[in-house]
N, CA, C and O atoms as a printed pandas DataFrame, in Angstrom:
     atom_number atom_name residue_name chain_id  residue_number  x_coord  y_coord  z_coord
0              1         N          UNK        A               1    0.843   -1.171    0.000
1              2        CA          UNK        A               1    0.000    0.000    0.000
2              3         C          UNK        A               1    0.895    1.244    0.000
3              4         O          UNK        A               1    1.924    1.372    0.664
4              5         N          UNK        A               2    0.430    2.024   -0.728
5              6        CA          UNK        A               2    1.494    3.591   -0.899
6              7         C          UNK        A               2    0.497    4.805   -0.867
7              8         O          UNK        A               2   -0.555    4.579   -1.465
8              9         N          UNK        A               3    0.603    5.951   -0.336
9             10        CA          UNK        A               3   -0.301    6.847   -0.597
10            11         C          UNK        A               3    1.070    8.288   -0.591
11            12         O          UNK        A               3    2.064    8.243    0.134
12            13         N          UNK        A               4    0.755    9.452   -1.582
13            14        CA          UNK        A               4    1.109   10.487   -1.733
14            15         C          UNK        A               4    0.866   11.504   -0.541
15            16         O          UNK        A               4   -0.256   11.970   -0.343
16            17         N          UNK        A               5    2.099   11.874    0.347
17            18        CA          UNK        A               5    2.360   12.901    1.432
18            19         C          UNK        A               5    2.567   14.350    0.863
19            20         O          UNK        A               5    3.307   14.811   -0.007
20            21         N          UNK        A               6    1.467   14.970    1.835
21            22        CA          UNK        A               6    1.472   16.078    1.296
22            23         C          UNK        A               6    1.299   16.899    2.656
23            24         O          UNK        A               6    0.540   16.327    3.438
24            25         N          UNK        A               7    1.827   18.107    3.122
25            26        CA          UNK        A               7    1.926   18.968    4.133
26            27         C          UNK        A               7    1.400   20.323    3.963
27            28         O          UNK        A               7    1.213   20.747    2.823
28            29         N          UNK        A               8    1.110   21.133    5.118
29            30        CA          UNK        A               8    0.918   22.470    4.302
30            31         C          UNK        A               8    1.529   23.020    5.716
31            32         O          UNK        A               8    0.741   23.656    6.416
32            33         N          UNK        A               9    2.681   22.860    6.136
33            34        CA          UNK        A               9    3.596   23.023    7.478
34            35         C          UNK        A               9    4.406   22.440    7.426
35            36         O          UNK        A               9    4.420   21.234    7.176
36            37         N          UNK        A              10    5.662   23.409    7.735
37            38        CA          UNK        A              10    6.824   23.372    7.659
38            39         C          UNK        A              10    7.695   23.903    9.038
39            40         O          UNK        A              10    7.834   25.122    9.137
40            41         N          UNK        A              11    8.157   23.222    9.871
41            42        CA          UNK        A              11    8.746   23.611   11.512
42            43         C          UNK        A              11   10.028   23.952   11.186
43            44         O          UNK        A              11   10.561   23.471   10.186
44            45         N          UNK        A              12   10.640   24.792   11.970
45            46        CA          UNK        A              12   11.804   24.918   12.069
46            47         C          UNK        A              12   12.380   25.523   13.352
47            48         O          UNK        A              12   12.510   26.691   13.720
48            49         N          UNK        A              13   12.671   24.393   13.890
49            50        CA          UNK        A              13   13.419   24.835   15.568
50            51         C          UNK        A              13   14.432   25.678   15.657
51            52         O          UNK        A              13   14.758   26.138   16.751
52            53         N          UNK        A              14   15.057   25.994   14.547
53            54        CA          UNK        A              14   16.100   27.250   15.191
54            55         C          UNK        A              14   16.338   28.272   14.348
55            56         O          UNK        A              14   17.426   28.825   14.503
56            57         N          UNK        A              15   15.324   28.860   13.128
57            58        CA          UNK        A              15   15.326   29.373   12.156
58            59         C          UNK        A              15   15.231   30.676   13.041
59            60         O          UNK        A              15   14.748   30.581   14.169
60            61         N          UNK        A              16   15.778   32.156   12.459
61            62        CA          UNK        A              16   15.542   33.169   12.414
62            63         C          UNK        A              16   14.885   34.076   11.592
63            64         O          UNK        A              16   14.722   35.209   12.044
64            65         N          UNK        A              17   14.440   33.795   10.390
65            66        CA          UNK        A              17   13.670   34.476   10.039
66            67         C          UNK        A              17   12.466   34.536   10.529
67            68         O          UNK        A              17   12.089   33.749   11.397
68            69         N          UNK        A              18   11.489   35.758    9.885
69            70        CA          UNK        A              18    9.888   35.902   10.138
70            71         C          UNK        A              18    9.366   34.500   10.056
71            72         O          UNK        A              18    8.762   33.957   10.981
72            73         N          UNK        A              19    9.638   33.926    8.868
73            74        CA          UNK        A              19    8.933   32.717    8.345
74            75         C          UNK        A              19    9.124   31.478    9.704
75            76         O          UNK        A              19    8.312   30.915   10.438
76            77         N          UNK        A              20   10.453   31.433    9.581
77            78        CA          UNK        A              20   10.993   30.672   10.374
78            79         C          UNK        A              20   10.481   30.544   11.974
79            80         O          UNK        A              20   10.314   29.570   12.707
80            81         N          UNK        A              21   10.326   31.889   12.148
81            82        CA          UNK        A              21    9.978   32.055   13.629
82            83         C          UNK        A              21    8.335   31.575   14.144
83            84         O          UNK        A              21    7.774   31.073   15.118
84            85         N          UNK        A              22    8.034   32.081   12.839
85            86        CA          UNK        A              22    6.132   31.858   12.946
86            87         C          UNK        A              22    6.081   30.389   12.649
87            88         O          UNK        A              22    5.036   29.904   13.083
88            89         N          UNK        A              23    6.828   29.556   12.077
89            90        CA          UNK        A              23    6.590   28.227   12.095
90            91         C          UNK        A              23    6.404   27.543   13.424
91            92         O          UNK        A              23    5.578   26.638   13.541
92            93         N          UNK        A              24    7.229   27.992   14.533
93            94        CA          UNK        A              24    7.366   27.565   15.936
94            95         C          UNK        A              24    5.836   28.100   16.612
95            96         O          UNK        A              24    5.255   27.501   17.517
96            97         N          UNK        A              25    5.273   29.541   15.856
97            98        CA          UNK        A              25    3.946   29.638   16.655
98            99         C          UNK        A              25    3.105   28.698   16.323
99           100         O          UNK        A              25    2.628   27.959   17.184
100          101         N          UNK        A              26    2.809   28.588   15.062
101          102        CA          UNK        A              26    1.776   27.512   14.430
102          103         C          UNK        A              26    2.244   26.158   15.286
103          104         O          UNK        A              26    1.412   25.729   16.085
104          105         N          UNK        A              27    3.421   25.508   15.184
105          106        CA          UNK        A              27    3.154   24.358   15.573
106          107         C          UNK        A              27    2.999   24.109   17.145
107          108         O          UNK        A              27    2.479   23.139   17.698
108          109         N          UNK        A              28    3.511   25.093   17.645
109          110        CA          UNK        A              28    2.762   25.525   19.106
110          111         C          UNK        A              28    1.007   25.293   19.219
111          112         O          UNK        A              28    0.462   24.579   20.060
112          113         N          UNK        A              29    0.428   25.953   18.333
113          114        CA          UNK        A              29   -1.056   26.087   18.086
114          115         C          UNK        A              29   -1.778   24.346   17.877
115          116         O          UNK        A              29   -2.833   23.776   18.159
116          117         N          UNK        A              30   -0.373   23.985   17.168
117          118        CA          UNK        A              30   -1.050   22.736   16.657
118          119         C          UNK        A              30   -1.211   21.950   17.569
119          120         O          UNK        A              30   -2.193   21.209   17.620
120          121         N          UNK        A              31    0.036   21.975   18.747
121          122        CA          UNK        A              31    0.332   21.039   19.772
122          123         C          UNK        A              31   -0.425   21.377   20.853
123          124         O          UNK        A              31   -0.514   20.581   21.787
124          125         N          UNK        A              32   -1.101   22.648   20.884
125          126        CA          UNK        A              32   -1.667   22.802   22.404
126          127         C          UNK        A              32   -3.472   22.479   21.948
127          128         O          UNK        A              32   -4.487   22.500   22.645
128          129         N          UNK        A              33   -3.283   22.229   20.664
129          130        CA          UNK        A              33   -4.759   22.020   20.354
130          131         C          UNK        A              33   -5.832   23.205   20.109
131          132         O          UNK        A              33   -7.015   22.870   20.053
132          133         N          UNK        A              34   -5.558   24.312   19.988
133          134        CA          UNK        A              34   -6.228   25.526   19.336
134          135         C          UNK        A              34   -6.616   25.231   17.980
135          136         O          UNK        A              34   -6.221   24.927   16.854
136          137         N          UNK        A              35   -8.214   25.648   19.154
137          138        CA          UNK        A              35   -9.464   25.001   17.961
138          139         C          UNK        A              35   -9.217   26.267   16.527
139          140         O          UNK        A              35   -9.082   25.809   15.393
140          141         N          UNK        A              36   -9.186   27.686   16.729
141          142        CA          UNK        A              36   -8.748   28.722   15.886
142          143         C          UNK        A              36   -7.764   27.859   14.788
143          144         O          UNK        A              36   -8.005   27.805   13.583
144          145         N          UNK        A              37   -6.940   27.388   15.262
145          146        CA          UNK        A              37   -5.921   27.336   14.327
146          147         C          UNK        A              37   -6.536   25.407   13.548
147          148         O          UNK        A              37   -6.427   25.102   12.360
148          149         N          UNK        A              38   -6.969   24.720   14.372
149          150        CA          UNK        A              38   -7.778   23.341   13.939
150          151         C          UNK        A              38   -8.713   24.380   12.642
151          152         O          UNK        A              38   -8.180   24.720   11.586
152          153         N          UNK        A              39   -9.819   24.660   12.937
153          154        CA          UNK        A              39  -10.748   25.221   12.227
154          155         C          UNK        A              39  -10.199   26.079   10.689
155          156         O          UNK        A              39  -10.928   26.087    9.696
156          157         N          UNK        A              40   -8.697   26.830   10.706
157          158        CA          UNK        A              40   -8.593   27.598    9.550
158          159         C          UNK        A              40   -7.790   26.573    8.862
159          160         O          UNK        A              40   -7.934   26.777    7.656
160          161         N          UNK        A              41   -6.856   25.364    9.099
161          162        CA          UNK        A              41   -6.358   24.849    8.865
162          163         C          UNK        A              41   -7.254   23.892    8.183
163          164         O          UNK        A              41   -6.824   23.618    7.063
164          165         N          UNK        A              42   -8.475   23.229    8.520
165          166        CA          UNK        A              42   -9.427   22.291    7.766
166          167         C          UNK        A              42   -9.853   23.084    6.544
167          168         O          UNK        A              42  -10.232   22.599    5.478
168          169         N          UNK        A              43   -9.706   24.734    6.930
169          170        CA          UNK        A              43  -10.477   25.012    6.254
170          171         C          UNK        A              43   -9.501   25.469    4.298
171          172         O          UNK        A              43   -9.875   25.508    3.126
172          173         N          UNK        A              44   -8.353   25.677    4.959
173          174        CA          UNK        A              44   -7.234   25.925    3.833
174          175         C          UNK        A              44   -7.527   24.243    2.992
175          176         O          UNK        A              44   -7.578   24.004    1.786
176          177         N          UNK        A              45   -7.661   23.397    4.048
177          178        CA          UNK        A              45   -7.430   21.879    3.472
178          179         C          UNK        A              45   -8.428   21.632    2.172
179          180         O          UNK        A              45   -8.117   21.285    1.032
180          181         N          UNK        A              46   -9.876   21.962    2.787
181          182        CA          UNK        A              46  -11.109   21.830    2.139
182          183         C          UNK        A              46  -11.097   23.001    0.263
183          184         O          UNK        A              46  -11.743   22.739   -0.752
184          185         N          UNK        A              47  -10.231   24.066    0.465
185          186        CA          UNK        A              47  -10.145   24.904   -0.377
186          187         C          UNK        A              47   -8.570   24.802   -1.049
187          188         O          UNK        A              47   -8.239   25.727   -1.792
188          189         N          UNK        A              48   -7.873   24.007   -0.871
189          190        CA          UNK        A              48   -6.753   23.518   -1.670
190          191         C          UNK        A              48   -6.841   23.118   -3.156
191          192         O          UNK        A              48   -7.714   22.251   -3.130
192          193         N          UNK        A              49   -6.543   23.215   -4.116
193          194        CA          UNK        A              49   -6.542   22.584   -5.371
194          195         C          UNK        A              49   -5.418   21.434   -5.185
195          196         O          UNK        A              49   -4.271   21.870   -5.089
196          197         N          UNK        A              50   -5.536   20.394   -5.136
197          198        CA          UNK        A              50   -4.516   19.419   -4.943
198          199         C          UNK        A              50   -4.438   18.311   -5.867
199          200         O          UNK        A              50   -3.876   17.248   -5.605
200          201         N          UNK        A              51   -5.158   18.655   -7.224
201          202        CA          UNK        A              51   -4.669   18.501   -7.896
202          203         C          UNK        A              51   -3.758   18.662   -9.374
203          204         O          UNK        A              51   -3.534   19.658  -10.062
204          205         N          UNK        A              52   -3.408   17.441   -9.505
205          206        CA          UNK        A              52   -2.151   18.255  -10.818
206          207         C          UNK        A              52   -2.045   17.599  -11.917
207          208         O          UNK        A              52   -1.297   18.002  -12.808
C-alpha cells in the first residue's frame, strides 16, 4: 500500500527568520490544540486545489 504525502507546514526549531519564527507559533497552536488554528487549517485543506 502507498499513498502520496502532502503537508501544508513546515517547523523549524532554530530558524531566524519571520517565516521561520512563525513556524514555531503555528506548531505551538497545533500542539496545544487551538481550535482557531484546527478550524482555519481544515479550512485551507477543504479549499486547496490538490490537484495536478
Amino acid at each position: 500500500m502507498s499513498f502520496e504525502f502532502l503537508t501544508f507546514l513546515a517547523y523549524s526549531p532554530r530558524g531566524k527568520t519571520d517565516i521561520e519564527i512563525n513556524s514555531r507559533t503555528v506548531a505551538g497552536s497545533c500542539k496545544n490544540g487551538d481550535v482557531t488554528f484546527s478550524t482555519r487549517l481544515s479550512q485551507r485543506i477543504e479549499e486547496a486545489d490538490l490537484s495536478e
